[in-house]
C-alpha positions in Angstrom: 53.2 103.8 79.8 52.2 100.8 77.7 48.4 100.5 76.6 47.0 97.5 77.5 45.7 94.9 74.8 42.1 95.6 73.8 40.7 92.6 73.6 37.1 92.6 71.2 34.9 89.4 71.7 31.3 89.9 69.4 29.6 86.3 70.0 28.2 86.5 66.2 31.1 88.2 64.5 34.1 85.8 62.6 36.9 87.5 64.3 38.2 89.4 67.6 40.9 91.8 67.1 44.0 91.4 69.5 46.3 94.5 69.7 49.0 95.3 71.6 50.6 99.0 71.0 54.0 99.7 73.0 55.3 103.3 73.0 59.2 102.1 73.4 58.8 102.0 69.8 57.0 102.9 66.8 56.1 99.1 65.6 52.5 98.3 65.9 51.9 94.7 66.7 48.7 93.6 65.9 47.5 90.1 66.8 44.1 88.4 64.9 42.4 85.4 66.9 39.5 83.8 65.5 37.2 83.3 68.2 34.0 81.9 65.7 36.1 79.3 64.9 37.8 78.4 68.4 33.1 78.6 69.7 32.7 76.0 66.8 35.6 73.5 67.7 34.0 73.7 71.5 30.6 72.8 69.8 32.0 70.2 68.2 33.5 68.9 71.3 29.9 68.6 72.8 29.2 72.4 74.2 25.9 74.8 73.4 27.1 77.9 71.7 26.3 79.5 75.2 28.8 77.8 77.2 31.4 78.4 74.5 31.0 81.7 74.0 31.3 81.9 77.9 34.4 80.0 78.1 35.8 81.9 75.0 34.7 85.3 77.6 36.6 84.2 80.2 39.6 83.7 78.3 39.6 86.7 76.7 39.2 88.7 80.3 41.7 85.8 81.4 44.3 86.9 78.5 43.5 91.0 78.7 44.5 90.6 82.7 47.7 88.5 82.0 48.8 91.0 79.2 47.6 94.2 81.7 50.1 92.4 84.4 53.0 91.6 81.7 53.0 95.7 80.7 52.3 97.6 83.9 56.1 96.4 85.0 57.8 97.7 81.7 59.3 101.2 81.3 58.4 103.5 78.1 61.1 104.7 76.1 61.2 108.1 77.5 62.2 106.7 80.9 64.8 104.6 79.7 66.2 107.6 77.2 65.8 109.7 80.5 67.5 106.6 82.8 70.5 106.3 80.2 70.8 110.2 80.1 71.3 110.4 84.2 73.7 107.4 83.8 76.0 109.4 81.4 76.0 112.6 83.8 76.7 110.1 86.6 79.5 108.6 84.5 80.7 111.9 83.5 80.6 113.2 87.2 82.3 110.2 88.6 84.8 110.2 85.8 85.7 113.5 86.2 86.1 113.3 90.5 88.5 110.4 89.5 90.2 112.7 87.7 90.6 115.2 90.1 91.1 112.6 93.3 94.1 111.4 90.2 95.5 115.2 90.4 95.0 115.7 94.0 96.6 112.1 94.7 100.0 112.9 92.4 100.3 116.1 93.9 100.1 114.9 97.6 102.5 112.0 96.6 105.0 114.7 94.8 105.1 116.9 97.6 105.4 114.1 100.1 108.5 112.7 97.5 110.1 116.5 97.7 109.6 115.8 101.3 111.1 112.8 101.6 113.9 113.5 99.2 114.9 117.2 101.3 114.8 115.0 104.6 117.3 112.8 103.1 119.6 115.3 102.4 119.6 116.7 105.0 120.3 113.5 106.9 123.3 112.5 104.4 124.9 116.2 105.7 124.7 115.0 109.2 126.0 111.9 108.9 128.8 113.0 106.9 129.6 116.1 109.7 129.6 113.3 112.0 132.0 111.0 110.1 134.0 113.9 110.2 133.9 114.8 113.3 134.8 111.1 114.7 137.9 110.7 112.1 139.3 113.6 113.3 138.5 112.6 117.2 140.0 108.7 115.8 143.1 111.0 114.3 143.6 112.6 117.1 143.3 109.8 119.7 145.8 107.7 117.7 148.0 110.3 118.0 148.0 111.1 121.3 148.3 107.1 121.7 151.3 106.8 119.6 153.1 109.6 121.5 152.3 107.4 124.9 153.6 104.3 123.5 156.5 106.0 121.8 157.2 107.8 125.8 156.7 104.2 127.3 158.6 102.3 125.3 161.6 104.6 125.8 161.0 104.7 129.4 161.3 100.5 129.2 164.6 100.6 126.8 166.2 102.5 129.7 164.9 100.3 132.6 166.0 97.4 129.5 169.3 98.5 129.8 169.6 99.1 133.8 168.7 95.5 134.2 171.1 94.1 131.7 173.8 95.8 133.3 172.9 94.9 136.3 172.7 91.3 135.2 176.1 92.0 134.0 177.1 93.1 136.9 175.7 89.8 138.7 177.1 87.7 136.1 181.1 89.3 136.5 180.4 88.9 140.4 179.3 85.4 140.0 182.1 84.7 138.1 184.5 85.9 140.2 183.0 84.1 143.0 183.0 81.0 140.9 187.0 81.3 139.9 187.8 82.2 143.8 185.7 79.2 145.0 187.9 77.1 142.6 190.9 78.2 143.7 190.4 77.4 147.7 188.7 74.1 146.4 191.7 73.3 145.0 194.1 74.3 147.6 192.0 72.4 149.5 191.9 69.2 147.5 195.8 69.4 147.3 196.2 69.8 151.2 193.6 66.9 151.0 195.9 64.6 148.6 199.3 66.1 150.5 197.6 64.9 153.9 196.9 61.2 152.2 199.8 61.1 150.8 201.7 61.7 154.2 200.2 59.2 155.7 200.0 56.5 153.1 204.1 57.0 153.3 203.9 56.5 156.8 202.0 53.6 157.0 204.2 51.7 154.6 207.0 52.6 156.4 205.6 51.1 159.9 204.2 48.0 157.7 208.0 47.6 156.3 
């Protein structure tokens, strides 16, 4: 711990010693104040020696107090040699469970990449054992489809072909019709113009 100024007031003596010793570090700091001088000066300003060697008491208890205060709340050197110390075993603890959390951490996230990376695979041989097994259902289907058309559409050449011979048919009957209906149409027109004829003669004849 720090010592605490010793503060030395004689009322006849030239000087009081001020010293302040701190054991952070081997300096010794040693601080003079004349107090003879400092009772004169408050003679001169119109005190007895009595009241100025009182006031110059009470500053000196005044000062030892304010010093006492100021050191009690600093650390020696050990402690902060000792403080530093547990804050390098600290550092090198943390440091080092970083270090392992690090390890631990790449070796989760390797295994969970070997993981990922077999799962894939394996998905990839799925897919393409079902690719395969649909083109060769699609092959198959197309197949059998082509072999249904190819049936159908000869199936529908023959009934083609019954219906244009029938049509044919139709047609040669039609046009027989058409040529016979000609015929008695004509016979018919020339009875027709005969019959006019006929009686056009005979009417000129009664006229004449």
């Amino acid at each position: 711990m720090l010592k605490a100024a010793a503060i030395q007031a004689r009322p006849y003596s030239n000087r009081v010693l001020f010293t302040r010793s701190f054991s952070t570090t081997n300096i010794r700091s040693d601080f003079h104040f004349d107090t003879h001088q400092f009772v004169q000066r408050l003679e001169r300003e119109g005190l007895n020696r009595a009241q100025a060697e009182g006031i110059m008491s009470a500053m000196a208890e005044v000062i030892d107090e304010s010093i006492r205060n100021m050191t009690s709340n600093m650390v020696t050197k050990a402690d902060q040699e000792k403080h530093h110390y547990t804050q390098q075993v600290d550092f090198a603890q943390a440091k080092s469970e970083l270090q392992l959390m690090e390890k631990n951490d790449l070796a989760m996230i390797k295994a969970e990449n070997d993981r990922l990376v077999n799962d894939i695979e394996k998905l990839k041989q799925r897919l393409r054992e079902e690719i395969t097994r649909t083109q060769a259902g699609v092959r198959l289907d197309l197949n059998l489809e082509k072999g249904r058309y190819r049936d159908e559409s000869s199936g529908k050449e023959l009934k083609l072909k019954e219906v244009e011979y029938k049509i044919e048919q139709e047609i040669a009957g039609l046009r027989t019709a058409i040529q016979a209906s000609k015929a008695t149409t004509l016979q018919y027109l020339v009875g027709i113009v005969t019959g006019c004829s006929a009686l056009l003669m005979a009417y000129l004849r009664f006229r004449a």
